[in-house]
N, C-alpha and C positions, 0 to 999 in steps of 0.2 A: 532483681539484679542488685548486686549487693558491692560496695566497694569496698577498699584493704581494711580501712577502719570502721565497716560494720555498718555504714550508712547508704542511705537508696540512693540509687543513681540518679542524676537528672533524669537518665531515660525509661526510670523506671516510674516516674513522674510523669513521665508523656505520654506514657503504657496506659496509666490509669485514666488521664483526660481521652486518649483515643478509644478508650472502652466506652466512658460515657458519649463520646461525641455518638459511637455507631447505637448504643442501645437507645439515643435519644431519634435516630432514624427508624426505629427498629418501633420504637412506642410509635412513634408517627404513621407508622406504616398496619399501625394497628396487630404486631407480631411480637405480642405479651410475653409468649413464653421465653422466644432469644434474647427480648430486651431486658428483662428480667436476670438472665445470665451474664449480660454484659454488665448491669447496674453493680451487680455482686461481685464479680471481678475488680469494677473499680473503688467498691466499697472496700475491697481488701485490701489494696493498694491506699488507699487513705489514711486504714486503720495501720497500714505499717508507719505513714508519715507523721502519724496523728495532725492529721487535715481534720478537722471538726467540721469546719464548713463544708468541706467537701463529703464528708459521711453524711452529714444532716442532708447534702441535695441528693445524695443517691436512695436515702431512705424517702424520701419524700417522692422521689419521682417511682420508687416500687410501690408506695403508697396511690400514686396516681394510677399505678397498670391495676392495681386489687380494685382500686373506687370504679375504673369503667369496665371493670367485670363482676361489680355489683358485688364484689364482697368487700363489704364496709366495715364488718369490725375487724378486718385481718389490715385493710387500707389504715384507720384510725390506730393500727398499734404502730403502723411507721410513720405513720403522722408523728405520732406521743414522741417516738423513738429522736425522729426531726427537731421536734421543738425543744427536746433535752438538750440538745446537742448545740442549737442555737444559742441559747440562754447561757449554757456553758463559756461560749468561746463570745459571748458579746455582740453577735452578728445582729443587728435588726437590718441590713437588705435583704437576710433570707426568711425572716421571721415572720413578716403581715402574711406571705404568701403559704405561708406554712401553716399558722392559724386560722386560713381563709379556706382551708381542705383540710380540719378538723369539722370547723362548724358546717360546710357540705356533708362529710360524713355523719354526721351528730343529724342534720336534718333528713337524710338519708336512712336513716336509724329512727323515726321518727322521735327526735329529741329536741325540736325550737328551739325549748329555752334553755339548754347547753351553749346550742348553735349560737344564739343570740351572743351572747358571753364573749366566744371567739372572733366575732363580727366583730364587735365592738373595739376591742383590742388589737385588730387586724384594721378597721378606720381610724382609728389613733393615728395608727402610724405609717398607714398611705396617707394621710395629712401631712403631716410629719415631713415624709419624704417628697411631697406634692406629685404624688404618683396617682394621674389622673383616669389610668387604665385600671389602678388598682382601685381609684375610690370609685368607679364605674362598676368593676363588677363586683363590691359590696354592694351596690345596690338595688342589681341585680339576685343578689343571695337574698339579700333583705324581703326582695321580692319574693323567693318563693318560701321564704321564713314564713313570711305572715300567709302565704298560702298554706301552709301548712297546718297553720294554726286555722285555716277558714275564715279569718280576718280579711276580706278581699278588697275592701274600701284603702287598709294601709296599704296593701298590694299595690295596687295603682299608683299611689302617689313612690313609692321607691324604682318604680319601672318606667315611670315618667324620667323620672331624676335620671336616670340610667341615661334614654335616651336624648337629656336634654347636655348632659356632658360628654355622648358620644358622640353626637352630633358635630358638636365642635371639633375633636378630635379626629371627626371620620373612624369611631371605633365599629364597621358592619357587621363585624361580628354579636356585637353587643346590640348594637339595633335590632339587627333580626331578632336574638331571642328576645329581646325586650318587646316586639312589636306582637309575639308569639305568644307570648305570656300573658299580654293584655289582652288578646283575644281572647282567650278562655278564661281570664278570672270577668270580662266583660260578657260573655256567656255563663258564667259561675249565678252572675250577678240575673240574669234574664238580662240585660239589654242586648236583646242580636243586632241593631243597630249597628250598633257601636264594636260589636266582634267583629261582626260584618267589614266594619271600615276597616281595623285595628290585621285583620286578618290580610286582607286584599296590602295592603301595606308590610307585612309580612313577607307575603310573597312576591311583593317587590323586591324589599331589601337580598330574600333570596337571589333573583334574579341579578343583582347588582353586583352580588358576591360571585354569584356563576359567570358573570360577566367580567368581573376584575381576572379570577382565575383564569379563562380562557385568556384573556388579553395577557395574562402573565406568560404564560406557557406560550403564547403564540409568538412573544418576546424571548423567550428563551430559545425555541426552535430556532427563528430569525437570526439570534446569535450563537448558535451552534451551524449554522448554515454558514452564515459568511465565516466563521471559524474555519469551517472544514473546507470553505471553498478556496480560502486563503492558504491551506497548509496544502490543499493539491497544488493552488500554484506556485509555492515554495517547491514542491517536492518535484512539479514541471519542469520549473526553471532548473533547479537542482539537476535534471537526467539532462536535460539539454545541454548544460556545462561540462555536462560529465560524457556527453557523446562528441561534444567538442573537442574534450580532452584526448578524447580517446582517438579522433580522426584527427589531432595534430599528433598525436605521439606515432601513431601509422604513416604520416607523413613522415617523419622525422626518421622511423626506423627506413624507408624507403630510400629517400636521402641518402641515408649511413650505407645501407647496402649497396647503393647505384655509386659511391664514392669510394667504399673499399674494393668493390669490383675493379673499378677504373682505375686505381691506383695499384693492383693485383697484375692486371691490364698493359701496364705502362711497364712496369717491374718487367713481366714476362719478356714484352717486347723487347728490352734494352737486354737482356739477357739472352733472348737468340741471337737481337745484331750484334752481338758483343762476342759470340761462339761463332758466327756467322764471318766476323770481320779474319777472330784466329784463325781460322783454317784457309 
């Protein structure tokens, strides 16, 4: 949508955020292929604005739909495509996170020590920004970096870290896997002991998350229920008003009719005894 002098319309600007907003339900909902279509619509709409930042998050988040359908060098080239784009326009709020799903991809690929590179560079500047969810799951990456490598002693201590900053936070996402991870480089290691604990802990944290969600949802329903019970009794009240209305306006026609009769009535009357009285 184009105005007189050739420039996008605001609305052509909220075209391209509404695209992203649905293809960001659309990833969530784990339905790769719409969301993908939606990201590219509003990648298009950006490139008419020359939005950088905005093209960088749409490449990066098609980047994300190729990484969980396990194709990583096609993920890794809108990663690249992202991080160009960053650098370009200045951004580092979008930047750690962009470099932080390079080096996933890179260990994915199995490549550590690219991966490592990007980490590094991506903990910079979650420091930087004291972005404690961001310096949590570098930690986490770290973690399965040196798993990667078979390093399984550093393993532990970056998945400790993980959970010793998620803790504080309440990050359960990051717990869980963290608590997952150490099970099996603790079984990597022969200590079943210790998987054993690391595991059962594990499946807590699960439980905790399954538990927050239900409780969420169960919040939700709760308020969609008084919602809806609220707009029937708006909508109650509302017919009742309006059958009110309607049996005073029936009265009122009643009235009118029972008053022009009578005065219809009266007329007649005066007019026979008035033919009545001439003869």
């Amino acid at each position: 949508i184009l105005e007189g002098n050739g420039e996008v319309s605001p609305d052509r600007k909220k075209l391209g955020a509404l695209y992203n907003n649905i293809a960001a339900i659309l990833l969530a909902e784990n339905n790769y292929q719409d969301a993908e279509k939606y990201f590219l619509k509003s990648l298009t709409i950006d490139g008419e604005l020359g939005d950088k930042n905005g093209m960088a998050q749409s490449y990066n988040n098609i980047g994300t739909i190729y990484k969980d359908l396990s194709k990583y060098e096609k993920a890794l080239d809108y990663y690249l495509k992202a991080l160009a784009l960053h650098k370009e326009s200045h951004n580092e709020d979008g930047l750690p996170s962009t470099l932080t799903n390079i080096g996933v991809a890179y260990i994915n690929m199995h490549k550590p020590d690219i991966a490592k590179h990007y980490f590094d560079k991506a903990s910079v500047l979650y420091r930087k920004q004291q972005d404690s969810m961001g310096i949590a799951l570098i930690y986490n990456n770290m973690g399965d970096l040196y798993d990667e490598r078979n390093e399984h002693a550093k393993a532990l201590v970056y998945y400790d870290s993980c959970i010793t900053i998620s803790q504080k936070n309440h990050y359960l996402g990051y717990i869980s896997y963290s608590y997952g991870s150490l099970a099996l480089e603790y079984g990597k290691l022969k200590n079943f002991e210790k998987a054993y604990h690391y595991h059962r802990l594990y499946m807590h944290a699960k439980d905790s998350i399954y538990n927050k969600e239900n409780s969420e949802q169960m919040g939700e329903l709760q308020t969609r229920y008084e919602t809806e019970k609220k707009e029937k009794e708006l909508q109650l009240k509302a017919s009742e008003l309006q059958v009110k209305k309607l049996e005073t306006d029936e009265a009122n026609r009643q009235k009118t009719m029972f008053r022009n009769f009578f005065l219809v009535f009266i007329v007649f009357t005066i007019v026979f005894v008035g033919i009545l009285v001439n003869r």
